[in-house]
ZADO-728318 format. One line per field, with one value per residue (C-alpha): residue number from 1; residue in three letters; x, y, z negated. Coordinates in pm, 1 decimal. Example, Ala and Ser with C-alpha at 12.3 -4.5 7.8 and 13.67 -1.06 7.14 Angstrom:
! ZADO-728318
n	[1 | 2]
res	[ala | ser]
xx	[1230.0 | 1367.0]
yy	[-450.0 | -106.0]
zz	[-780.0 | -714.0]
//
This chain:
! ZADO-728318
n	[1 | 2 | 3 | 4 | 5 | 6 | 7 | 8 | 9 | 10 | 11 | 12 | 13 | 14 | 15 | 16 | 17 | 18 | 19 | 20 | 21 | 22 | 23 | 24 | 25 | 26 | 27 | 28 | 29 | 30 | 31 | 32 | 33 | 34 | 35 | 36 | 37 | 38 | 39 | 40 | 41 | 42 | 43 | 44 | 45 | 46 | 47 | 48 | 49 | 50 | 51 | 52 | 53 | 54 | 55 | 56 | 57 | 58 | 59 | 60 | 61 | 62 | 63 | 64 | 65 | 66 | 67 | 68 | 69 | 70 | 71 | 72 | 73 | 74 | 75 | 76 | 77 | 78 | 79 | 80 | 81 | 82 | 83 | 84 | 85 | 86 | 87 | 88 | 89 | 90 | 91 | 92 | 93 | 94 | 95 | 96 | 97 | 98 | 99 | 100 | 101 | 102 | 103 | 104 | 105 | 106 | 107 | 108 | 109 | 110 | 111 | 112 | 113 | 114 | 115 | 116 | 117 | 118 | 119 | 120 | 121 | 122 | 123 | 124 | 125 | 126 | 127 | 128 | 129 | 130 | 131 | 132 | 133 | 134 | 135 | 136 | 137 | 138 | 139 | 140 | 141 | 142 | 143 | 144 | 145 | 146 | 147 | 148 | 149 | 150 | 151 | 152 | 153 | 154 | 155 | 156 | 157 | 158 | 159 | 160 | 161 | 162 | 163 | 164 | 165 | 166 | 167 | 168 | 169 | 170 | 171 | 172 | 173 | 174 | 175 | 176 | 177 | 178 | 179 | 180 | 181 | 182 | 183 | 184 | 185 | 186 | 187 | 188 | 189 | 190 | 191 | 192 | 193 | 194 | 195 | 196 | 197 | 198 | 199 | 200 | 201 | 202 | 203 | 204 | 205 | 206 | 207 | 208 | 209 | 210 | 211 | 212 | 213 | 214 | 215 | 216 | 217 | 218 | 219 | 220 | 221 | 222 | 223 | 224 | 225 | 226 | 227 | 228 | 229 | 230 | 231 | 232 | 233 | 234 | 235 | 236 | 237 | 238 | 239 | 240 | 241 | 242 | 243 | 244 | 245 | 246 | 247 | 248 | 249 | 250 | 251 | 252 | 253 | 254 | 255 | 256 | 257 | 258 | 259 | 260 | 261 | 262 | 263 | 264 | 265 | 266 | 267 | 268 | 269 | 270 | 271 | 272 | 273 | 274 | 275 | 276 | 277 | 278 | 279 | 280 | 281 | 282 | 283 | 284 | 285 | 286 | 287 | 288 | 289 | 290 | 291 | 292 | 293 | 294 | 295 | 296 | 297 | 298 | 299 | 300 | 301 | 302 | 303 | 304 | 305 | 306 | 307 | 308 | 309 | 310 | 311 | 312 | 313 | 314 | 315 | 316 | 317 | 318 | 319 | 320 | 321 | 322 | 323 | 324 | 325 | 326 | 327 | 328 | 329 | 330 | 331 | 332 | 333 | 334 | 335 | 336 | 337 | 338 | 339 | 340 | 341 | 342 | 343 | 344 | 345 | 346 | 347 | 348 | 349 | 350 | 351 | 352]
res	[unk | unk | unk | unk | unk | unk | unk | unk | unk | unk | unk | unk | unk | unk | unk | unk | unk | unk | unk | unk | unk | unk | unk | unk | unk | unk | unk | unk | unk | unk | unk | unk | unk | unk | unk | unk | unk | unk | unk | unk | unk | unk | unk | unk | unk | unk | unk | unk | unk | unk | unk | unk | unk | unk | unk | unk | unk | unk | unk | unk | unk | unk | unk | unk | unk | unk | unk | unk | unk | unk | unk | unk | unk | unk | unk | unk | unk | unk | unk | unk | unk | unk | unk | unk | unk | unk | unk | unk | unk | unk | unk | unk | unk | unk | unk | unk | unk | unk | unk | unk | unk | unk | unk | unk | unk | unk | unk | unk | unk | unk | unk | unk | unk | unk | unk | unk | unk | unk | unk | unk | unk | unk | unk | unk | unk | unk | unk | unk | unk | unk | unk | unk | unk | unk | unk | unk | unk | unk | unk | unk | unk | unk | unk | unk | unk | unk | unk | unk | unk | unk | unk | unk | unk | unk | unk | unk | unk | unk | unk | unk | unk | unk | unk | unk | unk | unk | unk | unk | unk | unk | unk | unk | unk | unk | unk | unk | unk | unk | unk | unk | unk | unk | unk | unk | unk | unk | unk | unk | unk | unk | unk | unk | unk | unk | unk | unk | unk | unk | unk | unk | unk | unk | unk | unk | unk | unk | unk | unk | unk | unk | unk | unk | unk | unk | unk | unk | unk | unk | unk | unk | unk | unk | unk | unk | unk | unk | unk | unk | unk | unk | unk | unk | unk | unk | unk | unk | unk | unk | unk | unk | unk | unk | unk | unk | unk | unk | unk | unk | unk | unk | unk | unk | unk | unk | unk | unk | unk | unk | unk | unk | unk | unk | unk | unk | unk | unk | unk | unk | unk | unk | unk | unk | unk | unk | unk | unk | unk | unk | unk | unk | unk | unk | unk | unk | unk | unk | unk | unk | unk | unk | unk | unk | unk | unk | unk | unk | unk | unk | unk | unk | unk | unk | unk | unk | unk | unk | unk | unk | unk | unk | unk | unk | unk | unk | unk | unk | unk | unk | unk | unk | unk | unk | unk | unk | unk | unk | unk | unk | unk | unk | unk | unk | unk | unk | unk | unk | unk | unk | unk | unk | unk | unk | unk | unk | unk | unk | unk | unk | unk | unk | unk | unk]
xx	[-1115.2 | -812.8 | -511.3 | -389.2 | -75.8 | 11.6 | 257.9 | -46.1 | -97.3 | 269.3 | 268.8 | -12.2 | 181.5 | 404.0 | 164.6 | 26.4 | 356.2 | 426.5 | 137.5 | 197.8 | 512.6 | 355.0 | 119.4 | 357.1 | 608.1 | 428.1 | 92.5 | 211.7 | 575.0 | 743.9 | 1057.7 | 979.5 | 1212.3 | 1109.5 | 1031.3 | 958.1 | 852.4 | 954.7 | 745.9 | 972.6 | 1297.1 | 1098.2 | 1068.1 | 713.0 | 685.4 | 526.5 | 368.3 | 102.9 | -153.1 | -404.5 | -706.4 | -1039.3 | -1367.8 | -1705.5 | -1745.5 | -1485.1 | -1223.4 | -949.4 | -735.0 | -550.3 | -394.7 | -217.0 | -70.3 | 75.3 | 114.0 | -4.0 | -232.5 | -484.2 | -638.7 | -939.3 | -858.7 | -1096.9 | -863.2 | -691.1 | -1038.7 | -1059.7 | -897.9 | -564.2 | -785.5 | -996.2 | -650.7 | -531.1 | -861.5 | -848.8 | -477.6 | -493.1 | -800.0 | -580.7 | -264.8 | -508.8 | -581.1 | -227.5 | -116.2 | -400.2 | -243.0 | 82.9 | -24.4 | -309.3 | -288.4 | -519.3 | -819.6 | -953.1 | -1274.9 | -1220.8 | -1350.2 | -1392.6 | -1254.4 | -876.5 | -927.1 | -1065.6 | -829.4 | -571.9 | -766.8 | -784.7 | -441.8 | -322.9 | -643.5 | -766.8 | -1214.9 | -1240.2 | -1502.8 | -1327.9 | -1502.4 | -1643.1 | -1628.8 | -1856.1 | -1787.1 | -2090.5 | -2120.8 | -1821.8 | -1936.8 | -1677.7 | -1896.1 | -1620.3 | -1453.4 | -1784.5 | -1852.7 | -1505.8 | -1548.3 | -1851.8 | -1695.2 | -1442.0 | -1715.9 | -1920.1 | -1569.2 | -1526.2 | -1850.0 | -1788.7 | -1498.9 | -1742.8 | -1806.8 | -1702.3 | -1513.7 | -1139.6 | -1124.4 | -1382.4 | -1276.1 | -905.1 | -1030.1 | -1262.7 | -969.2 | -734.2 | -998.6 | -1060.1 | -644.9 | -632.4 | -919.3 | -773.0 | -392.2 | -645.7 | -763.6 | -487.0 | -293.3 | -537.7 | -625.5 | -333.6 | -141.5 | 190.0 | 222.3 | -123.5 | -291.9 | -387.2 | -315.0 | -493.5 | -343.0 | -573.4 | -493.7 | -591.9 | -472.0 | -336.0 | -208.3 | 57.9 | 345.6 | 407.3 | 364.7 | 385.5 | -5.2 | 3.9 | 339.7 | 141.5 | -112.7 | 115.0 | 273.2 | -41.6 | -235.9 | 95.9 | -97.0 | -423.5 | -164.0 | -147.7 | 208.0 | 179.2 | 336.9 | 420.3 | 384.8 | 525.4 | 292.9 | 306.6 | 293.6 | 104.6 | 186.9 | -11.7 | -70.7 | -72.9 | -179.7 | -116.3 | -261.0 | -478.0 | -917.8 | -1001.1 | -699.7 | -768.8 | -1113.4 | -1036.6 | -751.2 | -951.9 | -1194.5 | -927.6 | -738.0 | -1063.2 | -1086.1 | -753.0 | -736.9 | -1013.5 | -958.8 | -571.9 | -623.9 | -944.9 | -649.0 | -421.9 | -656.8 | -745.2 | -386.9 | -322.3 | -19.8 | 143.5 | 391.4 | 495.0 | 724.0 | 499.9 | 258.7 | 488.4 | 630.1 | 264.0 | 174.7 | 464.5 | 455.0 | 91.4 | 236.2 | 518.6 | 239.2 | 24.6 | 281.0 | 382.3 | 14.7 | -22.7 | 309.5 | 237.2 | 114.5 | 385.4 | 164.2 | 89.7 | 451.5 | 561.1 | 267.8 | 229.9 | 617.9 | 560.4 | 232.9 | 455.9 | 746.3 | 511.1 | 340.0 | 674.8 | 798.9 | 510.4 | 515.1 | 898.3 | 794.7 | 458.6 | 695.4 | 989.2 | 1166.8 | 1062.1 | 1345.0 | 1304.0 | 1389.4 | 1414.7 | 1439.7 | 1622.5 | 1356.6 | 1410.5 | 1178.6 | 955.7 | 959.0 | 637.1 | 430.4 | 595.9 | 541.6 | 158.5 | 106.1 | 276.7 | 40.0 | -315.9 | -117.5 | -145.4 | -518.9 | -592.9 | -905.3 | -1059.4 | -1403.5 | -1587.9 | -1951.0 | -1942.2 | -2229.1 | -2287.4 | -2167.6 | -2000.1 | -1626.8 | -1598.9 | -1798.8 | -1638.1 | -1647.1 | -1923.4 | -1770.6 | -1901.4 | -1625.6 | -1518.4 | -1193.8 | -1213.6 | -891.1 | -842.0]
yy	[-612.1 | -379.9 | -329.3 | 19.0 | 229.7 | 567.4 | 790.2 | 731.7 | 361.3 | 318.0 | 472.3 | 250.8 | -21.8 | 3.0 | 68.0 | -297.0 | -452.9 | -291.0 | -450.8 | -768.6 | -783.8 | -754.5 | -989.5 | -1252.6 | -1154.6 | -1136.2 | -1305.9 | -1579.4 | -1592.2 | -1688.7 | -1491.6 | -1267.5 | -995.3 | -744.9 | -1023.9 | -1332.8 | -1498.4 | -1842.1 | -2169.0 | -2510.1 | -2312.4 | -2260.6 | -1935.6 | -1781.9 | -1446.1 | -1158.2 | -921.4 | -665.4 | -539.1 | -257.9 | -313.1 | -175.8 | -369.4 | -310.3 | -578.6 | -812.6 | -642.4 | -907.0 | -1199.5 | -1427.6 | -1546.7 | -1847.6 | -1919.9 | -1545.6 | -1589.4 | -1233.4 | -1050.8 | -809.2 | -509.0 | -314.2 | 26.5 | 125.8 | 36.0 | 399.1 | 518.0 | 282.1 | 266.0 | 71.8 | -218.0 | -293.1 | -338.7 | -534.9 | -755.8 | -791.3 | -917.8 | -1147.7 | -1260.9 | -1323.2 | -1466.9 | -1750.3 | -1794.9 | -1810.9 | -2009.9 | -2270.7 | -2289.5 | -2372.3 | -2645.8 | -2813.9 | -2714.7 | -2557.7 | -2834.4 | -2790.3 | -2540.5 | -2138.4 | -2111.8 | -2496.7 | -2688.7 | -2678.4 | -2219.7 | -2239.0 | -2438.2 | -2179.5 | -1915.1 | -2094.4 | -2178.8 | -1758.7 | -1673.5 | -1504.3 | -1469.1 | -1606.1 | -1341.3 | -984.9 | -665.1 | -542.2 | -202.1 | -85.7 | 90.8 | 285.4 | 254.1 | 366.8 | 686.0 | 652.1 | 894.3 | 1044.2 | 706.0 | 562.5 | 928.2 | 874.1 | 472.5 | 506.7 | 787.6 | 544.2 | 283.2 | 476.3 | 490.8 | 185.1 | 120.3 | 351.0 | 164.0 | -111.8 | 69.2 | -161.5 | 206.1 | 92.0 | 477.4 | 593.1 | 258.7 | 411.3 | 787.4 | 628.3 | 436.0 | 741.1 | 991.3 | 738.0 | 745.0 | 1141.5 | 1119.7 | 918.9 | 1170.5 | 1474.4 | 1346.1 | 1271.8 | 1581.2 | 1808.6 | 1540.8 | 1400.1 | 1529.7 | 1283.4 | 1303.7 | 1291.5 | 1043.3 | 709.7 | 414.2 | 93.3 | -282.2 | -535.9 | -914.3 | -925.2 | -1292.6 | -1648.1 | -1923.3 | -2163.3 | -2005.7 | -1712.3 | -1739.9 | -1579.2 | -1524.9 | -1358.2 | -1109.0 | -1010.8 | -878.8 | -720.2 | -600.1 | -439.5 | -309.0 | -75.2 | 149.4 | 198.2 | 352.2 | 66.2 | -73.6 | -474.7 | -672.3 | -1065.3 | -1157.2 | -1445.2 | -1720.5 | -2038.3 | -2262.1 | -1983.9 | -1643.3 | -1344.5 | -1076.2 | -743.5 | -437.5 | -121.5 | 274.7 | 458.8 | 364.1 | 426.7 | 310.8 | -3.0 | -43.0 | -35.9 | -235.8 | -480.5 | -535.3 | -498.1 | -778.8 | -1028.9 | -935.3 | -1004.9 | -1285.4 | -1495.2 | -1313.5 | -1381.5 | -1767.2 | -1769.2 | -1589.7 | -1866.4 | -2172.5 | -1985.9 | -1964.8 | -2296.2 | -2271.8 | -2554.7 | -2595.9 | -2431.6 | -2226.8 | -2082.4 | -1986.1 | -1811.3 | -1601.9 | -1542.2 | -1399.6 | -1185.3 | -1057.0 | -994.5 | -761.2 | -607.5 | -513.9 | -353.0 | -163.8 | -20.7 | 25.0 | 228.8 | 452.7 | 821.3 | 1095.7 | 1374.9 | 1588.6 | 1334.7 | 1185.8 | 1400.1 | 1410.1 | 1011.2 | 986.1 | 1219.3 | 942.3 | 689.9 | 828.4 | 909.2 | 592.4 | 393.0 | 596.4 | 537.1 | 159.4 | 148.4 | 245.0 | 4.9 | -277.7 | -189.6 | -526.8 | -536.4 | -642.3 | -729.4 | -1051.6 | -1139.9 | -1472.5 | -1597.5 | -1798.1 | -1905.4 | -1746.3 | -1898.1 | -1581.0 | -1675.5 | -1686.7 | -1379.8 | -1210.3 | -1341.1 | -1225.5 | -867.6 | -829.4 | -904.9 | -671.2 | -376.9 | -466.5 | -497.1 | -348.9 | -339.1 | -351.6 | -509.3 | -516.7 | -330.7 | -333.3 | -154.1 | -257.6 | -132.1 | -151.3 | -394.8 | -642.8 | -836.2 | -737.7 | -925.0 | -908.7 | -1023.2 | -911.7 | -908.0 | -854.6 | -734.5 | -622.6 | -434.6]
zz	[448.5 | 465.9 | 318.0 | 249.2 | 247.4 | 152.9 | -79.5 | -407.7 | -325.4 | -375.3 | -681.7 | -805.0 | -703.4 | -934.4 | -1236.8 | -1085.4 | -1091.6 | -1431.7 | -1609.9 | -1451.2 | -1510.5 | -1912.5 | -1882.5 | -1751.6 | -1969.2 | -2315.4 | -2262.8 | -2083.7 | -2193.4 | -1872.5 | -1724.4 | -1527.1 | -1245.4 | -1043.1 | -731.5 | -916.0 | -1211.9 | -1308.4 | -1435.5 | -1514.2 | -1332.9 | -1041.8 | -911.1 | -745.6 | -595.2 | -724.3 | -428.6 | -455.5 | -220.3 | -204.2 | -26.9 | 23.5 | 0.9 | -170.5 | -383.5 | -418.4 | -688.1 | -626.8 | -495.4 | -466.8 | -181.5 | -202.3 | 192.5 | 134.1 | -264.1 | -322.3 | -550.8 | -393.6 | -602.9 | -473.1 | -412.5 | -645.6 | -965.4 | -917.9 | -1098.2 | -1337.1 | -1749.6 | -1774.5 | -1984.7 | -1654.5 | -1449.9 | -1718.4 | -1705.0 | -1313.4 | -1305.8 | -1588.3 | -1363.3 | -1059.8 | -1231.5 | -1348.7 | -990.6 | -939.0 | -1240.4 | -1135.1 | -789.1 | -901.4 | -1168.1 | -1016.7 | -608.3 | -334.0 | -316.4 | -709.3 | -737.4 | -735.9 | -1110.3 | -1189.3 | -1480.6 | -1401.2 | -1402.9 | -1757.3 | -1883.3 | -1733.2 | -1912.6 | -2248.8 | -2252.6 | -2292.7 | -2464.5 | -2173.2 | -2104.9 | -1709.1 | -1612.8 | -1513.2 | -1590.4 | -1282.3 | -1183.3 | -930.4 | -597.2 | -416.7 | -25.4 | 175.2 | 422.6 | 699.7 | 901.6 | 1094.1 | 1176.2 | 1334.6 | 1519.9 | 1699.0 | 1758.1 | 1896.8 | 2165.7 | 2265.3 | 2274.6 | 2535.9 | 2741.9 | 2724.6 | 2868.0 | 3141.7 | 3252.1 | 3345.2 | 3664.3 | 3987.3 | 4103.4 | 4058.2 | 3987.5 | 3767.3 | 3537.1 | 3514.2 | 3400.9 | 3116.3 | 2990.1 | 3018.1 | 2877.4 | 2570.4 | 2545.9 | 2522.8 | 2291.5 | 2045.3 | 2077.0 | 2037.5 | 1731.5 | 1539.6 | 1683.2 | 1512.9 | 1209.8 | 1127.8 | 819.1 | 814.1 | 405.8 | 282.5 | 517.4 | 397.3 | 602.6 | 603.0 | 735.3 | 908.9 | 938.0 | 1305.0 | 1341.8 | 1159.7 | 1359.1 | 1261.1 | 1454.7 | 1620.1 | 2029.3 | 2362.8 | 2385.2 | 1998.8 | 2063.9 | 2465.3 | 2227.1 | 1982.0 | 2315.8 | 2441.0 | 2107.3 | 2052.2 | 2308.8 | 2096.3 | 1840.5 | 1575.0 | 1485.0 | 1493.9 | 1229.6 | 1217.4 | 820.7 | 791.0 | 498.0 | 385.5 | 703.4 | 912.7 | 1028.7 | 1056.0 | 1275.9 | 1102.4 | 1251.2 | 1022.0 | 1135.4 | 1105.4 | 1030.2 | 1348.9 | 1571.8 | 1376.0 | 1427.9 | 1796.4 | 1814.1 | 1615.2 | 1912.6 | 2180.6 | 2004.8 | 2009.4 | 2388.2 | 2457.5 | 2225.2 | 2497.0 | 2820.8 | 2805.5 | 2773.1 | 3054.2 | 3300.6 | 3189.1 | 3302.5 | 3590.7 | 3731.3 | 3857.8 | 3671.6 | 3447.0 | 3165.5 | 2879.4 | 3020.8 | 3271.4 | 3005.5 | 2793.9 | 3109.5 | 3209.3 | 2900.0 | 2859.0 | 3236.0 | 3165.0 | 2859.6 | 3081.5 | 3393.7 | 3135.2 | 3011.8 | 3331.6 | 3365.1 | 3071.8 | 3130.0 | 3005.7 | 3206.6 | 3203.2 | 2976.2 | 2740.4 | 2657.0 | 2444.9 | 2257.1 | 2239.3 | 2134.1 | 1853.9 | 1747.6 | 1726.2 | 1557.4 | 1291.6 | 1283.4 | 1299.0 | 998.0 | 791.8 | 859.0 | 767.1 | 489.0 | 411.5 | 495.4 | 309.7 | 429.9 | 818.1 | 1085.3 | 1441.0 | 1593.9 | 1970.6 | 2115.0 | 2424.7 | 2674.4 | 3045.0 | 3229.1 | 3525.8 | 3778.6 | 3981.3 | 3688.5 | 3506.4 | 3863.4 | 3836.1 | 3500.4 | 3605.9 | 3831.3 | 3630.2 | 3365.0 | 3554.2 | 3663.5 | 3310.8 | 3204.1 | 2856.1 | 2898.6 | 2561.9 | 2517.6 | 2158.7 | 1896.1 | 1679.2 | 1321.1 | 1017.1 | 982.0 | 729.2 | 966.7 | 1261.8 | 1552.9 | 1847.1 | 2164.9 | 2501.6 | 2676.4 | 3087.7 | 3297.8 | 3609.4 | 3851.1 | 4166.9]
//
């Protein structure tokens, strides 16, 4: 499941907020502001999502407290919209009262429902099968590069992974139009806290052309890769890959500590950087990619910042990790499956 962005999802989410803001406000009779509504003084947040699925119509997430709405909801009458969020404030109202262990749509929901007058099933609207044609046509290319890189030729593994990489700028240089194309967000990852293993990733999908987010929940953090369908398709399996073959390079380096495993992780991050450095003909081009894809996540995330943090560094394992880093080769075993499925990857590193 997705979330999406572009110039007509933002627009619809403000009709959402709009007739939430209603509902709270005149169904429920609670204050409400633009950000928050309030229960006994207390104030909650109110955040809207987009997302793409096709069959579940809605959520709510209570770790991120945020209400999804399929994307589907842009087709459908005002009263269905009005029926779906009513739906999902329930699920939020129930949260709040009775916590996170009670049933989805048990006792402690109906009562929720009762109490504003409100039926507990949603209309449904229906959504016929997505036909992402085009998106599995240009996976599927990569795919078979991918594959090639599997060759034991040091050589022949580097062109694959370049000629994927020129691939990809091709396509959106001739595909790409900047104010009409929609953008989707995937939740690649949710751990606790944030870590040097999680922003080496981050570090390393930038160069399948996704921006990485960290989206910060309640005790967890996620992280958020936002692009284009088919960047993110990729950088969905790259991220499982790295996500296991980072931490078998870890137990394999006779290194120790905390400290050494943060600087291995972010040396392993720096070498594949350097590994990955633009061929003259392809940096402008690649600058231009990002520029655009920067802008358009400025604007999905209307509130991101950027935060650094100060770490001593142990130099023979950021030297270590350097050095895989520029060895690094993606090389997953891909099957074939639809985009909304996960990813099965049987996945293998090899170096120099």
């Amino acid at each position: 499941m997705n979330l999406l962005y572009s110039e007509t999802i933002c627009l619809f989410l403000k009709k959402v907020k709009k007739e939430a803001q209603a509902i709270i406000k005149n169904d429920m009779a609670l204050k409400c502001g633009s950000r928050r509504f309030w229960l006994k003084d207390i104030g909650y947040p109110l955040h809207f999502v987009v997302f793409e699925h096709p069959t579940k119509m809605g959520y709510f997430d209570a770790e991120m407290y945020e209400i999804g709405v399929n994307k589907c909801f842009l087709f459908e009458e005002t009263t269905s919209l009005q029926d779906l969020l009513r739906h999902e404030l329930a699920h939020y109202l129930t949260f709040i009262i009775y916590g996170p262990s009670v049933p989805h749509h048990g006792q402690e929901f109906r009562q929720v429902c009762a109490l504003y007058g409100w039926e507990t099933e949603v209309k449904r609207a229906t959504i016929p099968p997505a036909k992402q044609r085009q998106t599995l046509r240009m996976v599927e290319k990569v795919q078979k590069l991918f594959a090639l890189s599997q060759s034991h030729h040091t050589h022949e593994a580097e062109l694959a992974m370049l000629k994927a990489r020129e691939l990809l700028i091709k396509y959106h240089l001739t595909n790409v139009s900047e104010e009409k194309e929609e953008m989707h967000i995937h939740r690649l990852f949710k751990q606790k806290r944030s870590s040097a293993k999680l922003q080496a990733i981050a570090s390393i999908l930038k160069h399948f052309f996704v921006y990485p987010v960290f989206n910060q929940g309640k005790n967890c953090v996620y992280l958020e890769i936002f692009g284009d369908p088919i960047n993110l398709e990729i950088a969905t399996y790259v991220g499982h890959f790295l996500d296991k073959e980072l931490e078998r390079l870890w137990k394999h380096s006779s290194l120790k500590g905390l400290r050494a495993k943060n600087s291995f992780f972010r040396g392993l991050a720096q070498g594949y950087d350097q590994k990955m450095k633009p061929l003259p003909n392809q940096e402008k081009a690649i600058v231009s990619l990002e520029n655009q894809l920067a802008k358009a996540a400025s604007k999905a995330y209307p509130n991101l910042s950027t935060t650094s943090c100060r770490s001593f560094a142990d130099l023979k394992a950021t030297r270590l990790g350097s050095d895989l880093g520029k060895k690094l080769q993606i090389k997953p075993g891909l099957h074939k499956k639809s985009p909304s499925q996960s990813p099965n990857l049987e996945s293998k590193l090899i170096g120099n």
